[in-house]
N, C-alpha and C positions, 0 to 999 in steps of 0.2 A: 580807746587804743592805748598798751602799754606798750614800752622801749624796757629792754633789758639794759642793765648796764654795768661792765665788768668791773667789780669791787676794788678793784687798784683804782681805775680812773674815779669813781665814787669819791673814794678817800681824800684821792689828790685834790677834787674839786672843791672838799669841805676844806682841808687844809689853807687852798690858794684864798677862799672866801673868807677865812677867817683872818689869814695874816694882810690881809687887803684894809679890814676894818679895824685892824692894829693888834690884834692878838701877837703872843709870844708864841715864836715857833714852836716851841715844846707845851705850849698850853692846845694848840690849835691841831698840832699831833693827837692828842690824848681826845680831846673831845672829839676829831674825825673819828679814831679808833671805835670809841663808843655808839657814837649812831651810827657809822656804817655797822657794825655790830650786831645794834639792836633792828638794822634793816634784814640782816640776813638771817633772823631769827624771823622773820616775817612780823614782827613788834612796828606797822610803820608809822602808828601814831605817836610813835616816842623814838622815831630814828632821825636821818636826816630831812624830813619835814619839816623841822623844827630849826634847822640850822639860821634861818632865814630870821627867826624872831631872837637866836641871841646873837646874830651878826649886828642886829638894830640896836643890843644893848650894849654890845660893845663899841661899838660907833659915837652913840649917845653919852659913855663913861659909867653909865650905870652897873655894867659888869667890868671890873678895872681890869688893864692890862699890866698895871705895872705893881704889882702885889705878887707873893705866894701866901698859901696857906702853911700853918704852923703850929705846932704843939704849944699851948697857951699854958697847961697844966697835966699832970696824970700820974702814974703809975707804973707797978709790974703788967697791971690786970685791967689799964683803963688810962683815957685820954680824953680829954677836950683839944677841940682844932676851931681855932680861928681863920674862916676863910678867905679875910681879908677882901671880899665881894668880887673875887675874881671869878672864873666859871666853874659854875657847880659840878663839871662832869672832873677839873683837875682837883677841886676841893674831895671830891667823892672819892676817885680813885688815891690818893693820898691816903687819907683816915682807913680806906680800909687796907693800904698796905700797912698800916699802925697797927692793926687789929690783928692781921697776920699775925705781923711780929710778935707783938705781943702775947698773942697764945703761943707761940711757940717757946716761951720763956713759964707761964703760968697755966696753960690749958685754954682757958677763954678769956677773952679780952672783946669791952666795950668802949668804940670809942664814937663820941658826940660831937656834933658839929651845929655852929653857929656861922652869922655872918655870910651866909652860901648865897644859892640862887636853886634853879631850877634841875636839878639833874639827869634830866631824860629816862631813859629806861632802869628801874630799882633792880631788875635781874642780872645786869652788867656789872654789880659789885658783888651782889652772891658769887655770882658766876669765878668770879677772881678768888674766891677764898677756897671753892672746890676745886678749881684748878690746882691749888698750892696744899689740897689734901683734906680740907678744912669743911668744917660746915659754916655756912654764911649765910647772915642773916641783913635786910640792908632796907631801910624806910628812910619818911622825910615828912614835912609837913606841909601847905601849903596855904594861898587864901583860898576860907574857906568858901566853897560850892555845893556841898552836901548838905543836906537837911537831915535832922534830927527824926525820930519817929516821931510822929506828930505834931512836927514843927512848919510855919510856912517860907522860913526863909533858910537861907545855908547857915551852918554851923560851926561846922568843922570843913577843910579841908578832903580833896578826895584819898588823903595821905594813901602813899603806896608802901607796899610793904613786897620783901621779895624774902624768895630761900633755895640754897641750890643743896645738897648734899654730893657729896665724892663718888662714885663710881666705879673708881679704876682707872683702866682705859677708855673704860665708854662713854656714854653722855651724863652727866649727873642729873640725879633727881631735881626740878628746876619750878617755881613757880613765880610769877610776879603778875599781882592785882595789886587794882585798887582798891581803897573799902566801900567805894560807892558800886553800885551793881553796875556803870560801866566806866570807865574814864571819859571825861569832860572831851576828848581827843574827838572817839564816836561819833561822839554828836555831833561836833563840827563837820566831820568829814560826811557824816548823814545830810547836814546843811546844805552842805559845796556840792552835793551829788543829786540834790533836788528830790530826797529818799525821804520818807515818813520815819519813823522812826517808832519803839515798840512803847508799849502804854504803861510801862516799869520802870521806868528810863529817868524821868524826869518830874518834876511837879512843877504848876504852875504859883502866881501867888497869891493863889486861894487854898494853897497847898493838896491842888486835884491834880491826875494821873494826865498827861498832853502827850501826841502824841505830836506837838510843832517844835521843832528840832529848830525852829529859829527862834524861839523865847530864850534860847539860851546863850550868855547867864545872865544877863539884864535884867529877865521876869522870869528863872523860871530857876530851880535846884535840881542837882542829880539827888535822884535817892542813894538814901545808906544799901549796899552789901543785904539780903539777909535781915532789912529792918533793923531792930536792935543788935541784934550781931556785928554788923560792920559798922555801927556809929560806936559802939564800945571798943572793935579794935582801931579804929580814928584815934578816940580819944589813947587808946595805950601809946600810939606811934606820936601824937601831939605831945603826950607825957616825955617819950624817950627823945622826941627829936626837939622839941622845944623847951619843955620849961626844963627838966634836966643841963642840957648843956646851956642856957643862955639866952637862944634864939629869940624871934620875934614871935608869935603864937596868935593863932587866928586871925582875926581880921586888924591885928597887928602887920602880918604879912602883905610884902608889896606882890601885887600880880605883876608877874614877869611879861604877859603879854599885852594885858591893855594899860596897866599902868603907866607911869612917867620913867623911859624909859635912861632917864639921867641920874636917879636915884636906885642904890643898893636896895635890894627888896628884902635881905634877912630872912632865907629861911634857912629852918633847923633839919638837922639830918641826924639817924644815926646808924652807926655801921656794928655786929656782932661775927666774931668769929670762935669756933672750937676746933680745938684740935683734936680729932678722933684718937691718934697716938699716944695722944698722952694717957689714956686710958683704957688700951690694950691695944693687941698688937693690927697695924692700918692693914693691913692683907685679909685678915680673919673678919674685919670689917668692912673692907668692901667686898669681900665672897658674901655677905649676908646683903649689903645694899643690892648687888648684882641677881642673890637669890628672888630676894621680894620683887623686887621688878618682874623678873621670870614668872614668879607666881600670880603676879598682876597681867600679865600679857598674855599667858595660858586659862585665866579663868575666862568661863560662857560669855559670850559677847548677844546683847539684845538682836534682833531681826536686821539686817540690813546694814550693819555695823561690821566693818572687819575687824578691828583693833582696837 
């Protein structure tokens, strides 16, 4: 049985949860904003599900309340942010309003983050840079749970990567995965529902294909994306979000959920923005985003398929 629940009170109840276990009102703001967000995006294994495991860390002190994040080093065209181990969704939304700006001074701008935590849905930071016109690009790294192609234990991280492109008025171009073929989320929630789960999903550690959705992650790894494809774009987003800026990388990284929840976990992030304007004019550019689209929604659709 589900309950609907109208997105104001949603919010209000993340906000009241958060400022309860000590968050800063304007910290507790900003992460509501984000999982209710990525809940009404239908995203719900990176919306407020999750609220529950960083109320624990903030409670515990492992996510500080009494820190911001801050420009450590950077440029016209680029930045490192120190997050100071406060919550990853106000570390996240910060750096990429850096990124903003800063394309709007030099075209593109990347900026790197250290020090973080977990940042819930990677779509929520594109998503802010095609809001402001911009194309937006937005990863992180994490401990890793993914296994290598041919590997029997995790390697990397399920590092997510996102990308929104500008529109217009309409909805922008928008994608957020992870690099493993599903997020670690899944499988959980395949657990909690007493669902088998599919035979691509995961490895055991004999490094064979399982279809028990409770070996995980104790005995068991997500597969890479794509096999070698998504353990290569892993390692790209391990590159840009960790050893670039700083961060903690691989099983350097603390897990936000099973680990010691008193201890900063360090992970890296990083946020990319372009400014289409800067290199011709944004109108002539989103009549072409808006074109391709069209041309995407009018071509043959397979049997059964509307859209």
């Amino acid at each position: 049985m589900s309950t609907r629940v109208p997105v104001k009170e949603l919010h209000a109840f993340c906000v009241e949860a958060l400022l309860r276990a000590g968050a800063k009102p304007a910290h507790a703001q900003i992460v509501a904003e984000v999982l209710v967000t990525t809940d009404t995006w239908g995203m719900f294994t990176h919306g407020t599900k999750l609220l529950r495991d960083y109320v624990k860390r903030v409670k515990a002190g492992g996510l500080r309340s009494d820190t911001e994040p801050e420009v450590v080093a950077g440029g016209p065209a680029w930045a490192l942010v120190d997050g100071g181990s406060c919550l990853g969704h106000v570390t996240s939304v910060f750096a990429m309003e850096q990124a903003i700006q800063r394309a709007r001074q030099s075209g593109i701008a990347y900026v790197g983050v250290r020090n973080s935590c977990h940042f819930g849905g990677a779509g929520y930071y594109a998503w802010m840079a095609a809001k402001a016109g911009m194309i937006g690009i937005a990863m992180a790294n994490d401990i890793p749970s993914v296994a290598a192609a041919g590997s029997r234990r995790s390697v990397t991280g399920s590092n997510p990567m996102a990308y929104a492109v500008p529109n217009g008025s309409g909805d922008p171009i928008l994608l957020d995965i992870a690099s493993s073929t599903v997020a670690g989320g899944k499988v959980y929630a395949a657990f909690q529902r007493g669902e088998p789960i599919p035979n691509n999903w995961i490895l055991d550690e004999e490094g064979r294909p399982s279809t028990d959705s409770s070996l995980y992650p104790a005995k068991a790894a997500l597969t890479p994306m794509a096999n070698h494809k998504g353990y290569g774009i892993a390692l790209l987003i391990e590159s840009l979000s960790g050893l670039v800026t700083g961060a903690q990388v691989t099983w350097q990284v603390g897990s936000w959920i099973w680990g010691d929840a008193t201890k900063p976990t360090g992970h890296g992030a990083a946020f990319l923005a372009i400014d289409v304007a800067a290199m011709g004019p944004r109108d002539v550019f989103e009549r072409r985003v808006t074109d391709l689209i069209d041309e995407i929604h009018n071509s043959p659709t397979a049997d059964g398929v509307e859209r």
